[in-house]
Backbone as ProteinMPNN parsed JSONL, in Angstrom:
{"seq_chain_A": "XXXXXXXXXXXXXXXXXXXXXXXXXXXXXXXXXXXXXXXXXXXXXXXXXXXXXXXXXXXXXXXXXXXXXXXXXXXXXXXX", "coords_chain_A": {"N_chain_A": [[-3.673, -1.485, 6.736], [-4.378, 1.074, 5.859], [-4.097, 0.304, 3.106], [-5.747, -1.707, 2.198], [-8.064, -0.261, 2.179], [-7.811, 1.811, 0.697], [-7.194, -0.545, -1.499], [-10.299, -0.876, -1.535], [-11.786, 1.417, -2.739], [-13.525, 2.901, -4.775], [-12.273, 4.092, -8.228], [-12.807, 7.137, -8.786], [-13.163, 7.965, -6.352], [-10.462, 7.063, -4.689], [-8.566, 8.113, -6.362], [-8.428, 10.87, -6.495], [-8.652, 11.669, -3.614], [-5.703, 10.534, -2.86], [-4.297, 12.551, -4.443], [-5.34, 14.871, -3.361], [-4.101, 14.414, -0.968], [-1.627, 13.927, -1.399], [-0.276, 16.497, -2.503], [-0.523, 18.599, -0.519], [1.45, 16.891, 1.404], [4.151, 16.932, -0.154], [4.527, 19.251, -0.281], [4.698, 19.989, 2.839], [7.101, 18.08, 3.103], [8.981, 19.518, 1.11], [9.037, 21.745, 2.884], [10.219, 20.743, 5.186], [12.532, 20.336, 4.246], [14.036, 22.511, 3.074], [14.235, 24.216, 5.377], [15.802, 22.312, 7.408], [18.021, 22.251, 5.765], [18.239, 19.456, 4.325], [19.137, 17.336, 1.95], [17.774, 14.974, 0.886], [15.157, 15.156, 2.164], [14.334, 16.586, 0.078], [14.402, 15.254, -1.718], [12.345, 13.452, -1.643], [9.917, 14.973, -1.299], [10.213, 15.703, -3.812], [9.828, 12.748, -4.87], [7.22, 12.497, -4.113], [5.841, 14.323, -5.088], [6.037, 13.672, -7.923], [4.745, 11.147, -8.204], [1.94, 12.1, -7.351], [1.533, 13.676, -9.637], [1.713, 11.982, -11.694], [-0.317, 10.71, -11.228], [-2.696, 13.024, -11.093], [-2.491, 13.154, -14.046], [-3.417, 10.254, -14.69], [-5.901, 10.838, -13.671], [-7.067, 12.758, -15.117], [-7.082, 12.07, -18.202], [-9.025, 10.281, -17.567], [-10.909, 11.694, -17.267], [-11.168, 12.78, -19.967], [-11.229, 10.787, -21.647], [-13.7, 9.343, -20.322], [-15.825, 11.865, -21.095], [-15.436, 11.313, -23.905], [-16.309, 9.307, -24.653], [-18.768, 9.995, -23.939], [-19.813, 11.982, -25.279], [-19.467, 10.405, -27.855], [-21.906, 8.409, -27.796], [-23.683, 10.308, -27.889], [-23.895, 11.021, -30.12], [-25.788, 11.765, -33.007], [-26.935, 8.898, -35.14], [-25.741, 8.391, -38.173], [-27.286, 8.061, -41.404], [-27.102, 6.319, -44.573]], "CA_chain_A": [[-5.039, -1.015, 6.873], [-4.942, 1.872, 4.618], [-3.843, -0.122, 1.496], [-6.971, -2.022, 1.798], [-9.365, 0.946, 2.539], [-7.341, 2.273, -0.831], [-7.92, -1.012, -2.818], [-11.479, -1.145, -1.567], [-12.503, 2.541, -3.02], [-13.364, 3.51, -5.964], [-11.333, 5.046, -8.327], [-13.155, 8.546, -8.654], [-12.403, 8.33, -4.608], [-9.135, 6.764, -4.377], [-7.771, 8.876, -7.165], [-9.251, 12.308, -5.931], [-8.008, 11.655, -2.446], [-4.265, 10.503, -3.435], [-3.828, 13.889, -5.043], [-5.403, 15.802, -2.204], [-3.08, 13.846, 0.139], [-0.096, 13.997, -1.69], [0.084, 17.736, -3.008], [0.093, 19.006, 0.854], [2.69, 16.152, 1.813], [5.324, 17.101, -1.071], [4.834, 20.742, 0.104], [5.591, 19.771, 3.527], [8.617, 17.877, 2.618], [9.736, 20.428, 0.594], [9.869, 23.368, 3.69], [11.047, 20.484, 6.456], [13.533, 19.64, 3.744], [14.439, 23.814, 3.02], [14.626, 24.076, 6.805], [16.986, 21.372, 7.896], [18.913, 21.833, 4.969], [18.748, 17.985, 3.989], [18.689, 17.066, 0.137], [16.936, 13.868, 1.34], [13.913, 15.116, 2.279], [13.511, 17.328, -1.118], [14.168, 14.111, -2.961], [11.152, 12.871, -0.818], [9.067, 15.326, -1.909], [10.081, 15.236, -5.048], [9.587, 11.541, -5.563], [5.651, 11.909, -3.781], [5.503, 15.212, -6.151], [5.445, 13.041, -9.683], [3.706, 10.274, -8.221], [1.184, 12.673, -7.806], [1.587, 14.264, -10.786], [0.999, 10.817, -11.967], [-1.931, 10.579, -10.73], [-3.009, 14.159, -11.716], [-2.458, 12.831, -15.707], [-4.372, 9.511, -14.698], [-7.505, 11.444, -13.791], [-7.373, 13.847, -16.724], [-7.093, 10.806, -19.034], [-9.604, 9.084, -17.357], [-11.869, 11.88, -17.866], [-11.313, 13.105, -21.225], [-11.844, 9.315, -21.988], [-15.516, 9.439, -20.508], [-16.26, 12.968, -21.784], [-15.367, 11.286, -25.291], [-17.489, 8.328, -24.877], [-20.315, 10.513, -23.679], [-19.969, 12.216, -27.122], [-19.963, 9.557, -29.243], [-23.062, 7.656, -27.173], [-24.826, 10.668, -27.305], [-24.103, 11.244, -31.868], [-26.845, 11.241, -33.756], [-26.472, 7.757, -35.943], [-25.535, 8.484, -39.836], [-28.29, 6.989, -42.216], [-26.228, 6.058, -45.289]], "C_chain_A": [[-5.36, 0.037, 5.809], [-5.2, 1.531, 3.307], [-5.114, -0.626, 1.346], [-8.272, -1.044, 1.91], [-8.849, 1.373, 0.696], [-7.854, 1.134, -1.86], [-9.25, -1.409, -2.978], [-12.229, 0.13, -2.459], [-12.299, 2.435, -3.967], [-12.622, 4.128, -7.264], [-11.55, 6.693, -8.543], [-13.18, 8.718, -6.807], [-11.331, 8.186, -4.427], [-8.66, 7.947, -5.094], [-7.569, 10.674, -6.288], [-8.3, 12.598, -4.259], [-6.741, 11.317, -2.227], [-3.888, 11.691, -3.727], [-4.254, 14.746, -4.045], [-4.194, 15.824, -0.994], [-1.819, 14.521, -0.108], [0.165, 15.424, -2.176], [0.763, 18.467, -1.293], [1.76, 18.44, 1.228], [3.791, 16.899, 1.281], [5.265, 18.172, -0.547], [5.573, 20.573, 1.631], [6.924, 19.398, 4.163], [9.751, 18.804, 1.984], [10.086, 21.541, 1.755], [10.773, 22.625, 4.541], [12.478, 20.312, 5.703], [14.871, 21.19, 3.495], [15.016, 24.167, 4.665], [15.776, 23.426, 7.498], [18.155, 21.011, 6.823], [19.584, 20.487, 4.425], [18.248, 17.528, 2.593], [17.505, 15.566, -0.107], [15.458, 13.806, 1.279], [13.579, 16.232, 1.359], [13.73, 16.486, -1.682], [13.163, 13.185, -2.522], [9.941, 13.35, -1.386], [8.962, 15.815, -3.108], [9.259, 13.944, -5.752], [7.509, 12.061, -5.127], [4.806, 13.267, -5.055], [5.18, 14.256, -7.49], [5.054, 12.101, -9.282], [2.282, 10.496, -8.385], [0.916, 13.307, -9.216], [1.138, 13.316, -11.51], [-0.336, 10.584, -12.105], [-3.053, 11.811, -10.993], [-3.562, 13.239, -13.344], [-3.36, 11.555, -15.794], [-5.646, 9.785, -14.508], [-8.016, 12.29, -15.06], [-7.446, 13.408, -17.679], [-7.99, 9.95, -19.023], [-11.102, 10.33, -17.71], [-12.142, 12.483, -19.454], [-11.559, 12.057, -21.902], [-13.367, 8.832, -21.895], [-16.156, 10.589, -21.152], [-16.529, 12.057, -23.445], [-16.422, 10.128, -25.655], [-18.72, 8.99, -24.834], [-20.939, 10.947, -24.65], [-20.359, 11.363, -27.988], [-20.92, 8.408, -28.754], [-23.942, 8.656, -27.902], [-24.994, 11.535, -29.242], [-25.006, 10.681, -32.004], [-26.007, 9.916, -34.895], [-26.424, 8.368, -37.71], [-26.538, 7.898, -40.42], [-27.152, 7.443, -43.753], [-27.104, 5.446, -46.422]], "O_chain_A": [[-6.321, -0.023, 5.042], [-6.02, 2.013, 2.526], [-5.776, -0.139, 0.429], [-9.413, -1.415, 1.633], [-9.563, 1.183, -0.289], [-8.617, 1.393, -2.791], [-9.653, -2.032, -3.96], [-13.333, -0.178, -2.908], [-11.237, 2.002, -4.416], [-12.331, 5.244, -6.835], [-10.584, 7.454, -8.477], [-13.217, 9.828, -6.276], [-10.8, 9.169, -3.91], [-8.317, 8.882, -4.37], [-6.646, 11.251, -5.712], [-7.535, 13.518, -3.968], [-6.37, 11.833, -1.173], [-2.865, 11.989, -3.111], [-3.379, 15.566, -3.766], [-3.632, 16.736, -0.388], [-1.165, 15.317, 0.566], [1.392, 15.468, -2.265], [1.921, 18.733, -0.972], [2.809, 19.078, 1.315], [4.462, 17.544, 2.087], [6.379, 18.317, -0.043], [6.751, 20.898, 1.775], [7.591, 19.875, 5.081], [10.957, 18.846, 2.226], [11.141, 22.173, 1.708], [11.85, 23.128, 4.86], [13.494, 20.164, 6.381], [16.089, 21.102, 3.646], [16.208, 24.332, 4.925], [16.616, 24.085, 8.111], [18.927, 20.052, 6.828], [20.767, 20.277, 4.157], [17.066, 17.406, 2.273], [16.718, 15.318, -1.021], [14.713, 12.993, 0.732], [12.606, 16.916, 1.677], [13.152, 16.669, -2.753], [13.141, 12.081, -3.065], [9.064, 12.63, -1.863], [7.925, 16.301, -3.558], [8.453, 13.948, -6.683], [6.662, 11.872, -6.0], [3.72, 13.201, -5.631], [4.044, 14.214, -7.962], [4.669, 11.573, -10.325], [1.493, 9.811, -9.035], [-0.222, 13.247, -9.682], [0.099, 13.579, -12.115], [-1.141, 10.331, -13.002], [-4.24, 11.499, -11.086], [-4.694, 12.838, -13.616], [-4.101, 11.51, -16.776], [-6.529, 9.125, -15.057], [-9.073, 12.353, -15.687], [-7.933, 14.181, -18.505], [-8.133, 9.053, -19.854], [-12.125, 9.943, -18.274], [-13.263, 12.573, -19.954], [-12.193, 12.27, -22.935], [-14.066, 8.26, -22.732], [-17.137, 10.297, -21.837], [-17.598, 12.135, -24.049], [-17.149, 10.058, -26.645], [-19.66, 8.665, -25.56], [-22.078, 10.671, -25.027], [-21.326, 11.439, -28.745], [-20.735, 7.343, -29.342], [-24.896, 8.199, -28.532], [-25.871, 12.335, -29.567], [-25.339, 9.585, -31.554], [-24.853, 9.981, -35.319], [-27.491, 8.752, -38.189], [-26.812, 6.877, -39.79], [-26.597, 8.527, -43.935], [-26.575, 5.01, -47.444]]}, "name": "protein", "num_of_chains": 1, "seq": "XXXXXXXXXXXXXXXXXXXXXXXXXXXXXXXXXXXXXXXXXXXXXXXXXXXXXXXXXXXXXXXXXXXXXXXXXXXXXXXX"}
């Protein structure tokens, strides 16, 4: 159910909300994992850490990519 709610959205929603999700999670993993002293669950929130992180660098890519188009839409044309 979620996957399709995920591949139905957007990606300025999906994306946005992946990284909201997952920053908390990895933090949580990281204290239950400090807590119960189990290397397991910091290689848990490790792994959901650079997926996010991932996903961090895919939004920042995705907008310095429209920023740059917006620029060069919005150049005056050269006369030559």
């Amino acid at each position: 159910m979620v996957g399709l709610i995920l591949r139905v959205l957007p990606f300025w929603v999906r994306e946005p909300l992946l990284i909201v999700v997952g920053v908390p999670f990895s933090i949580a993993l990281f204290y239950a994992a400090a807590r119960d002293r189990a290397p397991v669950g910091a290689l848990l929130g490790l792994a959901v850490l650079v997926f996010t992180a991932i996903r961090v660098h895919t939004v920042v890519k995705a907008l310095r990519a429209r920023k740059a188009a917006k620029q060069l839409n919005s150049a005056p044309a050269s006369t030559a």
